[in-house]
KENU-914447 format. One line per field, with one value per residue (C-alpha): residue in one letter; x, y, z. Coordinates in Angstrom, 2 decimals. Each point is the difference from the previous one (the first is absolute). Layout:
REM residues N
residuo <- [A  ...];
u <- [X  ...];
v <- [Y  ...];
w <- [Z  ...];
//
This chain:
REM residues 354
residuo <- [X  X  X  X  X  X  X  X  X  X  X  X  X  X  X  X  X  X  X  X  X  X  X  X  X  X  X  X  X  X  X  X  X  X  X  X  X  X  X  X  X  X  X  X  X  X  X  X  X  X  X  X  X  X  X  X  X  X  X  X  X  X  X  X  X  X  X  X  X  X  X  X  X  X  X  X  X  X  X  X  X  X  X  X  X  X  X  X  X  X  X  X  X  X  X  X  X  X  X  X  X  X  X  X  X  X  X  X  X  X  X  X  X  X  X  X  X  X  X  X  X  X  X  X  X  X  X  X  X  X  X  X  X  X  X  X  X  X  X  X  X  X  X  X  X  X  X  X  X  X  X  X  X  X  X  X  X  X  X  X  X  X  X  X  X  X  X  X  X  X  X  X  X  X  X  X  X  X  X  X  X  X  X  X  X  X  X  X  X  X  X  X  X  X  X  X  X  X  X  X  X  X  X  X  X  X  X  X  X  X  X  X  X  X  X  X  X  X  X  X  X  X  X  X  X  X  X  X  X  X  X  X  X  X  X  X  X  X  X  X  X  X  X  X  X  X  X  X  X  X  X  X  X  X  X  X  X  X  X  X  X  X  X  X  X  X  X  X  X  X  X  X  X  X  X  X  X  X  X  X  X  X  X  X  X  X  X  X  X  X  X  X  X  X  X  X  X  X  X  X  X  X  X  X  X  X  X  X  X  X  X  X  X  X  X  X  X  X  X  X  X  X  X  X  X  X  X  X  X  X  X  X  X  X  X  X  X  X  X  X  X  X  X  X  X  X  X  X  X  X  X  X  X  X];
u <- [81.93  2.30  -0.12  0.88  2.88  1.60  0.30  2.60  3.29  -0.81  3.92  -0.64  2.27  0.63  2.25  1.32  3.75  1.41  -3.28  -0.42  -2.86  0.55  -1.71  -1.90  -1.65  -3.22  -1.17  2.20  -1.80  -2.89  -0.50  0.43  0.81  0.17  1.89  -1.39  3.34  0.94  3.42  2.04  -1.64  -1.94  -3.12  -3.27  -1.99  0.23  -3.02  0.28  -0.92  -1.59  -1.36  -0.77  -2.79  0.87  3.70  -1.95  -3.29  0.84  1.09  -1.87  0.14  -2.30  1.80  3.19  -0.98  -1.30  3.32  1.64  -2.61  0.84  3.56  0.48  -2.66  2.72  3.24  -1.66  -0.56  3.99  0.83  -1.67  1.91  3.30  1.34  -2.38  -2.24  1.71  -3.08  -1.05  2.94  -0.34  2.87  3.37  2.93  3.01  2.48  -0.40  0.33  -0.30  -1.03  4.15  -0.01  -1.46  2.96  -1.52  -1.63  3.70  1.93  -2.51  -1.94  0.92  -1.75  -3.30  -1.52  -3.89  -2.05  -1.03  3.44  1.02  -3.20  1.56  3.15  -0.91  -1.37  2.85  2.35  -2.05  0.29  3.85  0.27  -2.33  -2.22  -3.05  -3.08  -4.07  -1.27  2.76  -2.46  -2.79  0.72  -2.16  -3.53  -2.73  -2.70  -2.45  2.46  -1.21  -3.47  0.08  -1.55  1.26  -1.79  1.99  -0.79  1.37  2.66  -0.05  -3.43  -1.67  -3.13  -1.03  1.27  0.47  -2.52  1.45  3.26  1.12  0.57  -4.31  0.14  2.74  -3.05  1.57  -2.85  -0.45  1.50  2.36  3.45  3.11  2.61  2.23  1.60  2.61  2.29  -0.94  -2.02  -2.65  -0.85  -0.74  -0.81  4.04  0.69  -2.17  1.35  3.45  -0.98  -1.38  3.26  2.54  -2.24  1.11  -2.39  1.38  -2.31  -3.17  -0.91  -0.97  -2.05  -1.68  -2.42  -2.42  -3.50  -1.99  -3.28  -2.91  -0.24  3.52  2.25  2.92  2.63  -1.35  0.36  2.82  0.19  2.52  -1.35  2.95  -1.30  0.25  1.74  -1.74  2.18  2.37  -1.15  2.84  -0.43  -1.52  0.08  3.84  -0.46  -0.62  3.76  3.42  2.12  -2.31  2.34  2.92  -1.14  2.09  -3.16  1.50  -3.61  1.56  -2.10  -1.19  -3.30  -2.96  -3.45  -2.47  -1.17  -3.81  0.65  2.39  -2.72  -3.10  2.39  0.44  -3.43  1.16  -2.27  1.40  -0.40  1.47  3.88  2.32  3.85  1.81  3.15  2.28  3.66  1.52  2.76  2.02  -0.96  -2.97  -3.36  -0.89  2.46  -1.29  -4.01  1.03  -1.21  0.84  0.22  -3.07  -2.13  -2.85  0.05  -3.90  -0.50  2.86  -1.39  -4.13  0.47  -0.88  -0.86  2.23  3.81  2.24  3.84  0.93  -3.22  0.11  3.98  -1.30  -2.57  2.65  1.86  -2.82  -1.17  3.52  2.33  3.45  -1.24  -3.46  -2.41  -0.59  -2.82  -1.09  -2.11  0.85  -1.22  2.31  -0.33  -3.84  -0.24  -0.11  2.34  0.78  3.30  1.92  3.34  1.94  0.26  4.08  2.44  1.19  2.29  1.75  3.31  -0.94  2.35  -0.79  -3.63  -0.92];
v <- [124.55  3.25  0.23  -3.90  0.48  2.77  -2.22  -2.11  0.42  -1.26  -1.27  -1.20  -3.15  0.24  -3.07  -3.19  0.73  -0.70  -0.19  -2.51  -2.61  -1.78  2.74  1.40  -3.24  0.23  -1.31  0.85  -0.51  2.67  3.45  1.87  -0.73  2.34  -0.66  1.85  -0.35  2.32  1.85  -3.28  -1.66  -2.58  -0.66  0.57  -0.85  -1.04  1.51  -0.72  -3.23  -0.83  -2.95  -1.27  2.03  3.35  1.99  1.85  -1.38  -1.27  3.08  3.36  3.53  -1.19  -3.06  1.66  2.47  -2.83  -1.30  2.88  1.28  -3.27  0.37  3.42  -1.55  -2.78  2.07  2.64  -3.10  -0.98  3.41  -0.58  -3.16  -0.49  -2.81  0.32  -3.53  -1.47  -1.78  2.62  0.03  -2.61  -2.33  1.06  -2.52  1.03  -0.30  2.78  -0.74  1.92  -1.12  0.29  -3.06  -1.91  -1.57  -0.06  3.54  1.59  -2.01  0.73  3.56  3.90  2.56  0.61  -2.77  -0.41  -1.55  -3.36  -0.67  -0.82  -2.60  -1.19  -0.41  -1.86  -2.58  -0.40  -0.13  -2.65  -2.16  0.45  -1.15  -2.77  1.56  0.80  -1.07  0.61  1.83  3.16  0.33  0.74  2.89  2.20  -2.19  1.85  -0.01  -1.60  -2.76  -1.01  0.96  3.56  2.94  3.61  3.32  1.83  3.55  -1.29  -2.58  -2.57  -0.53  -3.50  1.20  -3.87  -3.64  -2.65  -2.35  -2.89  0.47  -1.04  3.37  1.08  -3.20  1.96  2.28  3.00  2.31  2.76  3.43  -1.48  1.52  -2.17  1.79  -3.02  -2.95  -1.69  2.91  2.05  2.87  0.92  3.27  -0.45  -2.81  0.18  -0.82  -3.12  -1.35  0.72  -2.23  -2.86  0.54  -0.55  -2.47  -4.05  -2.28  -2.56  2.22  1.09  3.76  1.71  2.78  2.93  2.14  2.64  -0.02  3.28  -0.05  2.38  2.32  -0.81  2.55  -2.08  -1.32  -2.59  -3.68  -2.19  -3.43  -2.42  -2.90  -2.68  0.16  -3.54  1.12  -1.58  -2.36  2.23  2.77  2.14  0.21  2.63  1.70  0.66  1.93  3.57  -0.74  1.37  -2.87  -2.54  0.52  -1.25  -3.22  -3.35  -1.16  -1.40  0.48  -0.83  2.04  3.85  0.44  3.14  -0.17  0.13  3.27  0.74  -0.44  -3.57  -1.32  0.91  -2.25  -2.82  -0.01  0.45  2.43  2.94  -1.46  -3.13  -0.68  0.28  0.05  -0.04  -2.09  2.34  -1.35  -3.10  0.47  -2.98  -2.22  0.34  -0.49  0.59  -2.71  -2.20  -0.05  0.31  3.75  1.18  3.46  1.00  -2.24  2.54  -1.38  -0.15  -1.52  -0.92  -2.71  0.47  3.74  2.21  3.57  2.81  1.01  1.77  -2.03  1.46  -1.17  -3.34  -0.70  1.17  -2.24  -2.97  1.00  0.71  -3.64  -2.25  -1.02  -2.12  -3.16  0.82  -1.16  3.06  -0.61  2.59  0.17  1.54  0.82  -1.31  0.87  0.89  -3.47  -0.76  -2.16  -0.70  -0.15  -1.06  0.39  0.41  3.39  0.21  0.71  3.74  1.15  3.14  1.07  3.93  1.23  4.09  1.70  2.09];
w <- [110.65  -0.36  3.84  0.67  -2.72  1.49  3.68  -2.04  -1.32  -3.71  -1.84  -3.63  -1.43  -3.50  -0.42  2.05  0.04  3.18  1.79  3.35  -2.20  3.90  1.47  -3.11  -1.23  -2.15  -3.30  -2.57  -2.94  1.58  -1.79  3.39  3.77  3.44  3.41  3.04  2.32  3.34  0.16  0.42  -2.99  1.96  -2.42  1.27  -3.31  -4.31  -2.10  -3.91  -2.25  -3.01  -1.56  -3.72  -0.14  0.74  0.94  2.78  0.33  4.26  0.57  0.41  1.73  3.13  0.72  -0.05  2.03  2.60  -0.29  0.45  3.45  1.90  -0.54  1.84  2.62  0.55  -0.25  2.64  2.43  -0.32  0.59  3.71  0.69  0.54  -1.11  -2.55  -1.37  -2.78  -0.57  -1.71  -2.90  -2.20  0.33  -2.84  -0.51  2.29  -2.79  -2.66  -3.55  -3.45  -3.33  -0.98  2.04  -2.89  -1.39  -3.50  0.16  1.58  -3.12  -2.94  1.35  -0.64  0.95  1.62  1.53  -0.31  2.59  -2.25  -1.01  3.70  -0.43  -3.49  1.57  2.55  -1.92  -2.08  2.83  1.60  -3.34  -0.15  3.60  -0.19  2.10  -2.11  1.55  -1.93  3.29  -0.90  -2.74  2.03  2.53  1.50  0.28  -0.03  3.05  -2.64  -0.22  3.83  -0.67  0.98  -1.32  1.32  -0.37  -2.50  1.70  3.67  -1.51  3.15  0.64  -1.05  -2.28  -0.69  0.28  -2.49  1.47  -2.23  2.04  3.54  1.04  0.05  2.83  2.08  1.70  -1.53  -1.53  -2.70  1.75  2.21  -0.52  -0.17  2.52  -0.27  -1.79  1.96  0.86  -2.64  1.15  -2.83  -0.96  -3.76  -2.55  -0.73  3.67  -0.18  -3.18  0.64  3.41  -2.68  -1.57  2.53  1.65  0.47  -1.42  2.93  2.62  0.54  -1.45  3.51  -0.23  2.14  -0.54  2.03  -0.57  0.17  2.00  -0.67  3.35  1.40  0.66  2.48  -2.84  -2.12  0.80  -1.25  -2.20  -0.70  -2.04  -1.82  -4.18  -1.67  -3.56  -3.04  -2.51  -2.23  1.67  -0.99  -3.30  -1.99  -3.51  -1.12  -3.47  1.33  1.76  -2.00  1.66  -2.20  -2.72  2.33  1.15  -0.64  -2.08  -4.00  -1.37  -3.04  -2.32  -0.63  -0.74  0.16  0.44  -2.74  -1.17  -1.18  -3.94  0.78  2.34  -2.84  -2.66  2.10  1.51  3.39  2.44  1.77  3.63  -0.73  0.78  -3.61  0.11  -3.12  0.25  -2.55  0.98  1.23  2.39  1.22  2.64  2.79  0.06  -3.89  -0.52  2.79  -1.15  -3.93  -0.66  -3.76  -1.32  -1.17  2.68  1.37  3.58  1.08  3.41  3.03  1.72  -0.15  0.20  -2.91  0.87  -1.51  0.80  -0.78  -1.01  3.58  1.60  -1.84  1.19  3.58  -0.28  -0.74  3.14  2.47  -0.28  -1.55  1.87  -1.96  -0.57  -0.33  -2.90  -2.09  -2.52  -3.17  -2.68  -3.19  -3.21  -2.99  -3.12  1.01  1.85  3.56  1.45  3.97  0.79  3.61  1.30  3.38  1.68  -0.11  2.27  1.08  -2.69  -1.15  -1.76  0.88  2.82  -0.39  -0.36  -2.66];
//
């Protein structure tokens, strides 16, 4: 890995001041990100994500290292072609932009700007303007979203299918590599959800691959299947994410989960859901479906298994849209009651980030 390191020149960003988030888009929210760009800043690759169960678990040494070996394999092949293929950049908005851009983040912001408060932003801005939509929630799909799988040590490569999805009837197999989605070249797991990200639900997901064959040595062969994406296949666990705490959602209500000794009182086992309702806070869903402090919330719809109050308000968001029926049960004084209400509209008063 020393050797494959020293082929690059390695620059470190600290903070988001002034930075091009055209050219430099990734998850926001994520705990750490990489671009692998040539001297003019045309990006070859992203490596980095996360997800609610782990801040590095889809990422590791080998698959960065993958990452990083096809890279220099590509940037050696533009070097012998002149023009060079822009195919194999992925594709960066012509007009640059920088998080000062963000009316509300240049009017309330000082100082250092972090990567998830460009995400938080954003969201607020989009409010303000009218513009707020529940897909900005849900960026960055994972592959296991569209029924993939990868191998974590090569990063790209399919290790199974979801056969209860429509992508294990595409004829794509375990340890074919996805090389591209749309015009997104893939060279990591990032690459392919930052494809899923950008991508318009109006068109077909087209996808290549090559498929390695025991014994051949000519380059592998190539396939481009079109993936039919599941219902709501977008969305994914929220509570791991920092912006969470900046969506226009009036919850109405602050609440924790259960701890051992408060479960044991009120009977209540550890892997079963239990949010204490401790504050009432003007209107939004605890006014809509009637929630009182002091209600233990016990089940959202028919759903009862543990979370935690970010989990739990995830939860609310992965599967309500406004308008919705939400429906709880609580305890109440140590007896259950249902209760039902409409998922409210998008709401908030904040107009800065914390």
């Amino acid at each position: 890995m020393k050797a494959l390191r020293a082929r690059f020149e390695c620059v470190r960003v600290t903070q988001m001041n002034g930075v091009d988030i055209a050219r430099f888009e990734f998850d926001y929210d994520t705990t750490w990100a990489a671009f692998f760009l040539d001297a003019d800043l045309n990006v070859y690759s992203r490596y980095g994500g996360r997800d609610s169960d782990s801040a590095e678990g889809r990422m590791s040494i080998e698959s960065l290292a993958a990452t990083m070996t096809e890279v220099l394999e590509v940037h050696e092949r533009q070097k012998g072609h002149a023009p060079a293929d822009a195919a194999n950049w992925q594709p960066v908005a012509q007009e640059s932009t920088t998080p000062e851009a963000i009316p509300l983040l240049a009017q309330s912001h000082q100082g250092c700007i972090h990567c998830h408060q460009i995400q938080e932003y954003r969201l607020l801005q989009a409010f303000h303007d009218k513009q707020f939509q529940r897909n900005l929630l849900f960026g960055y799909p994972l592959p296991e979203n569209i029924g993939l799988r990868f191998d974590r040590a090569h990063g790209h490569k399919i290790e199974s299918l979801d056969e209860a999805l429509p992508v294990a009837r595409t004829g794509l197999k375990a340890g074919d590599v996805i090389t591209r989605v749309g015009d997104v070249p893939i060279h990591s797991e990032m690459d392919l959800r930052w494809a899923l990200h950008r991508h318009d639900d109006r068109r077909p997901l087209k996808v290549q691959a090559q498929r390695r064959v025991a014994g051949r040595t000519n380059p592998p062969p190539s396939i481009e299947v079109e993936i039919s994406l599941p219902e709501s296949w977008r969305q994914t666990d929220l509570s791991w994410r920092k912006s969470l705490r900046s969506v226009p959602f009036p919850l109405g209500f602050l609440g924790y989960a259960l701890g051992r000794e408060e479960r044991a009182k009120a009977d209540l086992p550890e892997n079963v859901l239990a949010i204490r309702v401790v504050s009432i806070r003007g209107a939004g869903l605890a006014e809509a479906v009637g929630l009182r402090k002091g209600d233990v919330i016990t089940a959202l719809a028919d759903r009862r298994q543990s979370r935690t109050f970010d989990q739990f308000k995830s939860d609310l968001l992965r599967d309500h849209a406004p308008g919705d029926r939400v429906r709880l049960k609580v305890l109440r004084e140590g007896r259950g009651q249902s209760l039902e209400g409409a998922f409210p509209d998008w709401l908030t008063t904040d107009i800065a980030v914390p």
